[in-house]
VOBABA-790255 format. One record per residue (C-alpha): residue number from 1; chain; x, y, z. Coordinates in Angstrom, 1 decimal. Example, Ala and Ser with C-alpha at 12.3 -4.5 7.8 and 13.67 -1.06 7.14 Angstrom:
1;A;12.3;-4.5;7.8 .
2;A;13.7;-1.1;7.1 .
END
This chain:
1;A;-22.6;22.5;-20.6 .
2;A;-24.2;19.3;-19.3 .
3;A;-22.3;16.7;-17.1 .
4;A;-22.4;14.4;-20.7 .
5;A;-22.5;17.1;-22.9 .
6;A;-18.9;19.0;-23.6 .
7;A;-15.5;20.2;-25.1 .
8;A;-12.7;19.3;-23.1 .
9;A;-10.5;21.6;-24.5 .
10;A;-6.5;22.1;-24.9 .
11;A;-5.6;18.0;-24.3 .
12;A;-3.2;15.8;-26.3 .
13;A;-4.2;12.3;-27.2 .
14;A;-1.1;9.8;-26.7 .
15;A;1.2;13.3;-26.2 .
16;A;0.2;14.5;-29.7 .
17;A;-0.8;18.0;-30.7 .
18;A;-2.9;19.7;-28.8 .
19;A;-6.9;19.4;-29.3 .
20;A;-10.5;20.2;-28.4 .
21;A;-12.6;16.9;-28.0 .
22;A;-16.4;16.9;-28.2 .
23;A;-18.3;14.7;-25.8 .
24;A;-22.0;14.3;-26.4 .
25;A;-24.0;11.6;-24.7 .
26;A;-20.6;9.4;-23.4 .
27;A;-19.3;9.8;-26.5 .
28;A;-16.9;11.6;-28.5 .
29;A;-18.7;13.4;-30.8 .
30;A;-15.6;15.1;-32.9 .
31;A;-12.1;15.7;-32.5 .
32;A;-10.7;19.6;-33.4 .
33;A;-7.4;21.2;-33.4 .
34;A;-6.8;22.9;-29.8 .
35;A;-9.1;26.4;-30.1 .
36;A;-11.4;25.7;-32.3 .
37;A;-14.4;24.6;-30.5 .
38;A;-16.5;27.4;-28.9 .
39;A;-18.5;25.3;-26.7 .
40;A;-18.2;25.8;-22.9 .
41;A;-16.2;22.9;-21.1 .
42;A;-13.1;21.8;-19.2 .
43;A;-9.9;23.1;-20.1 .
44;A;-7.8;20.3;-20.1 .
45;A;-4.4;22.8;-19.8 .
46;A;-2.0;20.7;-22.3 .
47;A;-2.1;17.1;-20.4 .
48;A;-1.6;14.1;-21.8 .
49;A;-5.1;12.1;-22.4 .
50;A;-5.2;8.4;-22.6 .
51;A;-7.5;5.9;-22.9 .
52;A;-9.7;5.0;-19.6 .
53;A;-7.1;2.1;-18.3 .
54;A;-8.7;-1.1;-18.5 .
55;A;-8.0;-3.7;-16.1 .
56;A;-8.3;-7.1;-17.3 .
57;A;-8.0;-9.5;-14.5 .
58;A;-8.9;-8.1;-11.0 .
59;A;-10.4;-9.9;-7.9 .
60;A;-12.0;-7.0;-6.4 .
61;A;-14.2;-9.6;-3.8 .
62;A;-11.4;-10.5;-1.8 .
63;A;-9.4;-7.1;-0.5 .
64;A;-10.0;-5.0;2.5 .
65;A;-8.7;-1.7;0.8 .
66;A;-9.7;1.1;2.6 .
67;A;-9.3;-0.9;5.7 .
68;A;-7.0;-1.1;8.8 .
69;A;-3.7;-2.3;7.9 .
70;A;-3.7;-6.1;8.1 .
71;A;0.0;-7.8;8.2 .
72;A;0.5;-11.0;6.0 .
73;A;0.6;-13.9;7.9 .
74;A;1.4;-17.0;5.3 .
75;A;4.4;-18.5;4.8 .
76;A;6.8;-16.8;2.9 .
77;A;7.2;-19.9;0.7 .
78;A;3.9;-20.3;-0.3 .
79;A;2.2;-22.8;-2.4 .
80;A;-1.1;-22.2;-4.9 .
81;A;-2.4;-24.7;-2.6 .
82;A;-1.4;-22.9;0.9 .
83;A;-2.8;-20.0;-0.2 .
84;A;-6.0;-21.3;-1.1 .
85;A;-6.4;-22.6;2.7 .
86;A;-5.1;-20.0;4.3 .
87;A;-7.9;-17.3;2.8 .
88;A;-10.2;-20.0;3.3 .
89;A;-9.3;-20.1;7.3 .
90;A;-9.4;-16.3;7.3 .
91;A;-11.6;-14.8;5.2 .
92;A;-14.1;-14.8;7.7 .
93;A;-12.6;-13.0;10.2 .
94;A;-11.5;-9.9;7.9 .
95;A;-15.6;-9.6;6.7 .
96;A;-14.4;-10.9;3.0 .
97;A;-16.6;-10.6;1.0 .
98;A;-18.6;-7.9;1.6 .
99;A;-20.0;-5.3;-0.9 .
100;A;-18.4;-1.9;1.5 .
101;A;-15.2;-3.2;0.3 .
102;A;-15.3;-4.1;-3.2 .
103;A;-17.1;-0.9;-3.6 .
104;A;-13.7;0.8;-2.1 .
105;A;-11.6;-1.2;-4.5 .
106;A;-13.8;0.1;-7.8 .
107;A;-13.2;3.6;-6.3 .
108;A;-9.8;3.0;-6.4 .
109;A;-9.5;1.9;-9.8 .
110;A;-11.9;4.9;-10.8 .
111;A;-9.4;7.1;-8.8 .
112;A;-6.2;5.6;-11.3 .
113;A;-8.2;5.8;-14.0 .
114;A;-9.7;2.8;-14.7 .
115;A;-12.9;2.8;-16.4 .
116;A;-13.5;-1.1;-16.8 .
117;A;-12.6;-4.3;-15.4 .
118;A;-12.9;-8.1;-15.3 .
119;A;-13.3;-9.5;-11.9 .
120;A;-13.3;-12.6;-10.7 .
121;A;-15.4;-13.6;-7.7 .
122;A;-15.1;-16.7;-5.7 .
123;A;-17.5;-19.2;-6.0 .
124;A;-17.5;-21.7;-3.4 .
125;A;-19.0;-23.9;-1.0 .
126;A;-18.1;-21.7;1.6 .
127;A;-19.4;-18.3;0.3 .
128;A;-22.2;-19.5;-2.2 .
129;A;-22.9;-17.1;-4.5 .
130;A;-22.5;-14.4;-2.3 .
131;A;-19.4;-12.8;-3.0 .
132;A;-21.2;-12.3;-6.5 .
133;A;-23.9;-10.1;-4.6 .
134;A;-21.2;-8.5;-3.2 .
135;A;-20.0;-7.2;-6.6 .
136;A;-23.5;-6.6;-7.9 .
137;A;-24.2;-4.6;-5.3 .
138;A;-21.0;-2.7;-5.1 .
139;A;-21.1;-2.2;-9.0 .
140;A;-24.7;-0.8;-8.1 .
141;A;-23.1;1.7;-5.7 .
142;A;-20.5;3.1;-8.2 .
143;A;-23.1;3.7;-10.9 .
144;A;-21.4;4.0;-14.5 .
145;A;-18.2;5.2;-13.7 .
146;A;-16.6;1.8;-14.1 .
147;A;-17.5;-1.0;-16.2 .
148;A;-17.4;-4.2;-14.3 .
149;A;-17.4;-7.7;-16.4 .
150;A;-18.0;-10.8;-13.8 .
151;A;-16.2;-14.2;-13.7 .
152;A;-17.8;-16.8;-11.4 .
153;A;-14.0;-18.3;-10.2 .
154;A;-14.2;-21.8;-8.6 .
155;A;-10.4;-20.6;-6.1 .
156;A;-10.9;-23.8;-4.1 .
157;A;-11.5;-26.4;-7.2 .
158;A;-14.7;-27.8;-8.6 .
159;A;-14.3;-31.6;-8.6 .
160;A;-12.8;-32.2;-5.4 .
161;A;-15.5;-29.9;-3.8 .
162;A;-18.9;-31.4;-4.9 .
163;A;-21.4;-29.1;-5.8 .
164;A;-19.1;-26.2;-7.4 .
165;A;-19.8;-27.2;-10.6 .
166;A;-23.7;-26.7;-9.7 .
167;A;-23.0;-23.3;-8.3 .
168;A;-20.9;-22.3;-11.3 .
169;A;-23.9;-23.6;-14.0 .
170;A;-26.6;-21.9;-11.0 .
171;A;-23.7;-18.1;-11.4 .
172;A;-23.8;-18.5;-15.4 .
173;A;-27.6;-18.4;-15.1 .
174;A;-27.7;-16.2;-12.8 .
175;A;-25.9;-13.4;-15.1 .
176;A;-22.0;-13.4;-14.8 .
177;A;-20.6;-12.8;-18.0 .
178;A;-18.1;-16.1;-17.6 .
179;A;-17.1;-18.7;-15.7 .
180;A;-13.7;-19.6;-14.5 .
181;A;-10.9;-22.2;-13.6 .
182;A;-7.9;-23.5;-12.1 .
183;A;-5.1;-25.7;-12.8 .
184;A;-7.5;-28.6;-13.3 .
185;A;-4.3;-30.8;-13.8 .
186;A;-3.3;-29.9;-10.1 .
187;A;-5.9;-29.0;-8.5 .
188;A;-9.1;-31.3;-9.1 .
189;A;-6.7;-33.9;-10.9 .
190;A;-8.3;-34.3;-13.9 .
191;A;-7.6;-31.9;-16.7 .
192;A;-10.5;-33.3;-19.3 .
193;A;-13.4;-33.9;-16.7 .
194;A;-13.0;-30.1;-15.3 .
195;A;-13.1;-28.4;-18.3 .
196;A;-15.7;-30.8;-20.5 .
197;A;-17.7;-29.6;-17.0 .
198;A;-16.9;-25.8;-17.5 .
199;A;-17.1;-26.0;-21.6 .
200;A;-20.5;-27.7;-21.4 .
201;A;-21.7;-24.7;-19.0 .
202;A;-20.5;-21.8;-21.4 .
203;A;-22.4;-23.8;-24.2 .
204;A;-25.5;-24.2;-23.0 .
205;A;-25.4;-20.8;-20.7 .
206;A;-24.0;-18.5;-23.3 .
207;A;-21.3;-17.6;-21.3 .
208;A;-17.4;-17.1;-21.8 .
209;A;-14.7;-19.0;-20.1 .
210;A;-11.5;-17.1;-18.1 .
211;A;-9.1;-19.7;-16.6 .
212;A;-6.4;-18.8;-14.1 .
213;A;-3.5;-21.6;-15.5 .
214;A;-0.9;-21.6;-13.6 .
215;A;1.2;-25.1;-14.2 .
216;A;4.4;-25.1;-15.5 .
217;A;6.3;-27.8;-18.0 .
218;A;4.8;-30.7;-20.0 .
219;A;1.2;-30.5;-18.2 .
220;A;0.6;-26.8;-19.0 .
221;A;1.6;-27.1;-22.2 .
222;A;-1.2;-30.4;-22.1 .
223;A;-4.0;-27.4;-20.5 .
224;A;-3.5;-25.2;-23.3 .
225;A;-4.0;-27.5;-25.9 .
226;A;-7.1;-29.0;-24.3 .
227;A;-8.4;-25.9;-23.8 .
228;A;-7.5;-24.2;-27.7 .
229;A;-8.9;-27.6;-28.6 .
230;A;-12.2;-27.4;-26.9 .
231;A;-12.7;-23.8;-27.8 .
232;A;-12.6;-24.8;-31.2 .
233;A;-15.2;-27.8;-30.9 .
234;A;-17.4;-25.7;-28.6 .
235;A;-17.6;-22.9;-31.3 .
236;A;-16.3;-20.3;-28.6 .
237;A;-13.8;-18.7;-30.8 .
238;A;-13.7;-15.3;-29.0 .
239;A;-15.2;-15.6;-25.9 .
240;A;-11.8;-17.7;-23.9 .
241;A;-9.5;-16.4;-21.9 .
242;A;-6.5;-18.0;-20.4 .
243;A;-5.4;-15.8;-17.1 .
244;A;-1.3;-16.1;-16.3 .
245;A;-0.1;-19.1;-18.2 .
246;A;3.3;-19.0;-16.4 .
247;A;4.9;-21.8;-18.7 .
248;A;4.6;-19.9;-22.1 .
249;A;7.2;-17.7;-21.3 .
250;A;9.9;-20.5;-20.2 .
251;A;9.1;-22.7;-23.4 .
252;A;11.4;-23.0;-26.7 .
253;A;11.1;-20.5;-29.6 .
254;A;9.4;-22.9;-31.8 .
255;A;6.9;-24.5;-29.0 .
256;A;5.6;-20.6;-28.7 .
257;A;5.7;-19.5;-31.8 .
258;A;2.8;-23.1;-32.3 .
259;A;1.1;-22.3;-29.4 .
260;A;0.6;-18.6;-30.3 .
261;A;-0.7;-19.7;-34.0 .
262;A;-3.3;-22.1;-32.3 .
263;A;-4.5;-19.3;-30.0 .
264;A;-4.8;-17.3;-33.5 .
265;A;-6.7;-19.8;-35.4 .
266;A;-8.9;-20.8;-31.7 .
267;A;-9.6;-17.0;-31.0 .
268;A;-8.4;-17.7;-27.7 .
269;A;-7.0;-14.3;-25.7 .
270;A;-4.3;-13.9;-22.8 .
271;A;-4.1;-12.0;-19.7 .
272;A;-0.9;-11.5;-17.5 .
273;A;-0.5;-9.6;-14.5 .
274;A;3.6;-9.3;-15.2 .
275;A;4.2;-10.9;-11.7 .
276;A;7.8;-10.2;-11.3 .
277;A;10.4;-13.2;-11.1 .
278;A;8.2;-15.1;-14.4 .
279;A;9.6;-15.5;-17.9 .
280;A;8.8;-12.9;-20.6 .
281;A;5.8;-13.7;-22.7 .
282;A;6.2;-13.4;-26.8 .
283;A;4.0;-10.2;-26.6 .
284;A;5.0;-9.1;-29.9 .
285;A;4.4;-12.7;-31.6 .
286;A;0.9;-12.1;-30.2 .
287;A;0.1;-9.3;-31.5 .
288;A;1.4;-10.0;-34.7 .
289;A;-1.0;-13.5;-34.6 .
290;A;-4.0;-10.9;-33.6 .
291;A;-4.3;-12.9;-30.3 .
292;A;-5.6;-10.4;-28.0 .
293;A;-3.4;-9.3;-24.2 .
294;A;-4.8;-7.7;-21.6 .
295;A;-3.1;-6.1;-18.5 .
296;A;-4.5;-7.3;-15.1 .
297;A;-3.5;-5.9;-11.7 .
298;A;-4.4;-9.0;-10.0 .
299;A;-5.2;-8.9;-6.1 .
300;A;-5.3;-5.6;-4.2 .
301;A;-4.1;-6.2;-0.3 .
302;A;-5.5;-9.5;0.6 .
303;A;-4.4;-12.6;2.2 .
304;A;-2.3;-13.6;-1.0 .
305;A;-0.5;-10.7;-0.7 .
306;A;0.0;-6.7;1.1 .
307;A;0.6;-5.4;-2.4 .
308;A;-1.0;-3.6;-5.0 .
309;A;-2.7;-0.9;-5.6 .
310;A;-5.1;-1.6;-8.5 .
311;A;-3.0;1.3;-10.7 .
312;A;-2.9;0.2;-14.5 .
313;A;-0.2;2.6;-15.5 .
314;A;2.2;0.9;-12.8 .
315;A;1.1;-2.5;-14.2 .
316;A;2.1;-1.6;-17.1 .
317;A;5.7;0.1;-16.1 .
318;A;6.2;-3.5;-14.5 .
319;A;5.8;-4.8;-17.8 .
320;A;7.8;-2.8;-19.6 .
321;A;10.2;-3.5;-16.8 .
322;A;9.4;-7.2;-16.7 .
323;A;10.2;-7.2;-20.8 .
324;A;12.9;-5.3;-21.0 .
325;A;11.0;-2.5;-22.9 .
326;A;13.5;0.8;-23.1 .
327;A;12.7;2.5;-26.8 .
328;A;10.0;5.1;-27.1 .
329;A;7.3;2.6;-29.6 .
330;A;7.7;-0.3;-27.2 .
331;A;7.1;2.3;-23.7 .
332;A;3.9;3.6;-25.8 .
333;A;2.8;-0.6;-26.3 .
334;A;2.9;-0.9;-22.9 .
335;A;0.5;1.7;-22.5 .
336;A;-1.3;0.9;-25.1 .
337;A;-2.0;-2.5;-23.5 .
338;A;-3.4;-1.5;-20.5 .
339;A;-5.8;0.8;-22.8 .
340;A;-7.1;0.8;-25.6 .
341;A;-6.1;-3.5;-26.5 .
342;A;-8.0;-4.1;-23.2 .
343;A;-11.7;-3.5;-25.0 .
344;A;-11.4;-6.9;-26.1 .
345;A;-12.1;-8.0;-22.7 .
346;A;-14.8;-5.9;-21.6 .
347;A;-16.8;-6.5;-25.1 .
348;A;-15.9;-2.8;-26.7 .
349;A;-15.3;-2.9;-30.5 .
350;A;-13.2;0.5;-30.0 .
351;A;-11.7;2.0;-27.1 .
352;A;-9.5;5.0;-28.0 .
353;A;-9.7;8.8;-28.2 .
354;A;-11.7;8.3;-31.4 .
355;A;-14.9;9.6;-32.7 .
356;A;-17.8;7.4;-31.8 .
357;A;-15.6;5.7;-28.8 .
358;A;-16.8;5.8;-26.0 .
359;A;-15.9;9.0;-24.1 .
360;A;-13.5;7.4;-21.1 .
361;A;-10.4;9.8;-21.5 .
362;A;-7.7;9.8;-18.5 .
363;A;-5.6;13.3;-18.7 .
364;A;-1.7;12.9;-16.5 .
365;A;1.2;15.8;-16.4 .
366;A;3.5;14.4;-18.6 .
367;A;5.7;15.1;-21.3 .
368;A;4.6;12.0;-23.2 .
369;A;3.4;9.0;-23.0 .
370;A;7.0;7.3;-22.4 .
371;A;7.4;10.0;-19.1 .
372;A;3.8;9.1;-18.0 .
373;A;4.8;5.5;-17.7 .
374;A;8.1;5.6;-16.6 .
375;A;6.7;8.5;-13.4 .
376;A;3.6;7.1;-13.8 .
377;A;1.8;10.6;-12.1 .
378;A;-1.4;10.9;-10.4 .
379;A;-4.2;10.8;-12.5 .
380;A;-5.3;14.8;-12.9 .
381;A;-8.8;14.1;-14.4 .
382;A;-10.7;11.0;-15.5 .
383;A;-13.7;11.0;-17.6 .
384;A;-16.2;7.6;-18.3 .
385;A;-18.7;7.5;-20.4 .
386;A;-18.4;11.8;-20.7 .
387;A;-18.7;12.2;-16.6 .
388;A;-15.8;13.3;-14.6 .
389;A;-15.7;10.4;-11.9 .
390;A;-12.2;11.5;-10.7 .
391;A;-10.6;14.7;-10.1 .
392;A;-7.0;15.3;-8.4 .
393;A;-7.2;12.1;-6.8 .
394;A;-10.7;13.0;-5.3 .
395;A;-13.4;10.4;-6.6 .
396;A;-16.5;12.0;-7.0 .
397;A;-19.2;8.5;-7.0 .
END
């Protein structure tokens, strides 16, 4: 037995029968009934094994996890726009960003069982580029146990702060795998200069676009449709995101049911962190379009907010919770979300306990998968790329 090369033994895949799996170079190699695999190993004693959780939309630049307890102090009616100058005012004081830290927050998705995320990283004129150096650096540190995709994510605005737009074209060369936005309506105040801006740097950088949406009514109905539009024109089918889009969820039957199409038919994809308090999206409409959803768990204790704790299966129980999930099939979708539908956004063609996956396996005490999101238990083992990165709760990078 090599660190890579294994059986992990007596383990059943989304609460199924009992089995041996064969890892061999991060992979899995073949899949055997429980006691029929000779090899040396782990013994995996009857757990549940999942997917490695994948968390689509993470800003792992901006928490000080790990650190001395800070107490929020923003109003408790805040504003996108508050917010923005508050951590601006702040940031500084608390050391954010700095790579100690967002190497402490990838430890602690490794420790839930995250194997991969998308970050974004704030781009600004305040911070540069650095907070991407932060991340590199941190990602360094950590080594293979989690994937880490990069989004260069103007939080302050591009057109009202000249020079972002440089930085973002000067972070797409640099080698972040997209680019980001937000709320051009509100924010910069003009919707079609922002994102002709960020379309015309994923076309001539090769880069995808991830933008945070937030606005609600007529004008983020208008941002969807510019952006579905220019994904389209740009020939970027695949490689768009939109992060949140609040509105969808509030809008008539038939207004979703046309947006959802046009994602379909613009290969656009959707990430939602299930804030509480916001409007149900049509998940199942989505799926049944083939527009890919992602799970995110957002922001991690920072000055936006003293919550989270960058655990995918309790994103996902708040999305069951947030959707009014209750039967056994739609429990296991909301797992199956924050797994094995989240390669999309980390570039994996498959991302399951299959042969030739890639070996990232996550093994909780559980009855099945509905008990392991309902308790959602501490993660007993987690395995990525065929290491064990995580152990009891102990993190061994």
């Amino acid at each position: 037995m090599t660190d890579r090369n294994y059986t992990l033994s007596n383990v059943r895949p989304w609460g199924g029968d009992a089995v041996d799996i064969v890892i061999d170079d991060r992979k899995i190699a073949a899949i055997h009934p429980a006691g029929q695999s000779a090899a040396a190993g782990i013994d995996g004693d009857g757990l549940v094994a999942l997917p490695g959780f994948i968390n689509t939309h993470s800003h792992v630049d901006k928490s000080w996890w790990g650190k001395p307890w800070v107490p929020y102090s923003y109003s408790e009616r805040p504003t996108v726009e508050g917010w923005i100058a508050n951590e601006r005012a702040q940031r500084d004081k608390y050391g954010i960003p700095n790579a100690s830290s967002s190497a402490t927050v990838l430890r602690q998705f490794i420790r839930n069982g995250t194997t991969a995320t998308r970050t974004h990283i704030d781009v600004d004129l305040g911070v540069g580029l650095r907070g991407l150096e932060c991340v590199q650096a941190a990602r360094a540190e950590v080594g293979d146990a989690i994937q880490v995709e990069t989004v260069a994510f103007p939080q302050d605005g591009v057109l009202r702060r000249p020079g972002v737009m440089k930085l973002l074209d000067e972070a797409a060369a640099a080698g972040v795998d997209k680019i980001g936005g937000l709320d051009p309506g509100t924010i910069d105040g003009d919707v079609e200069k922002v994102l002709d801006g960020l379309f015309d740097i994923a076309v001539n950088r090769n880069v995808g676009l991830d933008l945070h949406l937030h606005e609600f009514g007529s004008l983020g109905v208008y941002e969807f449709r510019q952006v579905m539009r220019r994904t389209i024109d740009a020939g970027l089918q695949g490689k768009v995101t939109i992060s949140h889009g609040f509105v969808l969820g509030t809008l008539p039957a038939k207004v979703q049911e046309e947006i959802v199409e046009k994602l379909a038919e613009a290969g656009v994809s959707w990430t939602t962190v299930a804030m509480g308090g916001t409007a149900p999206l049509p998940w199942q409409q989505m799926q049944t379009h083939g527009v890919p959803l992602g799970l995110g768990a957002d922001g991690i204790r920072d000055l936006w907010s003293p919550f989270g704790d960058g655990d995918m299966l309790r994103v996902a129980h708040q999305f069951a919770r947030l959707h009014g999930l209750r039967h056994d099939d739609k429990l296991v979708a909301a797992v199956d979300l924050a797994t094995r539908r989240g390669g999309h956004f980390v570039g994996r063609d498959m991302h399951d306990l299959t042969v030739g996956a890639r070996a990232d396996i996550v093994l909780v005490d559980a009855e099945n998968v509905p008990d392991a999101l309902v308790r959602c238990p501490p993660r007993r083992l987690v395995i990525s790329g065929g290491r064990v990165v995580a152990r009891d709760g102990d993190v061994l990078v």
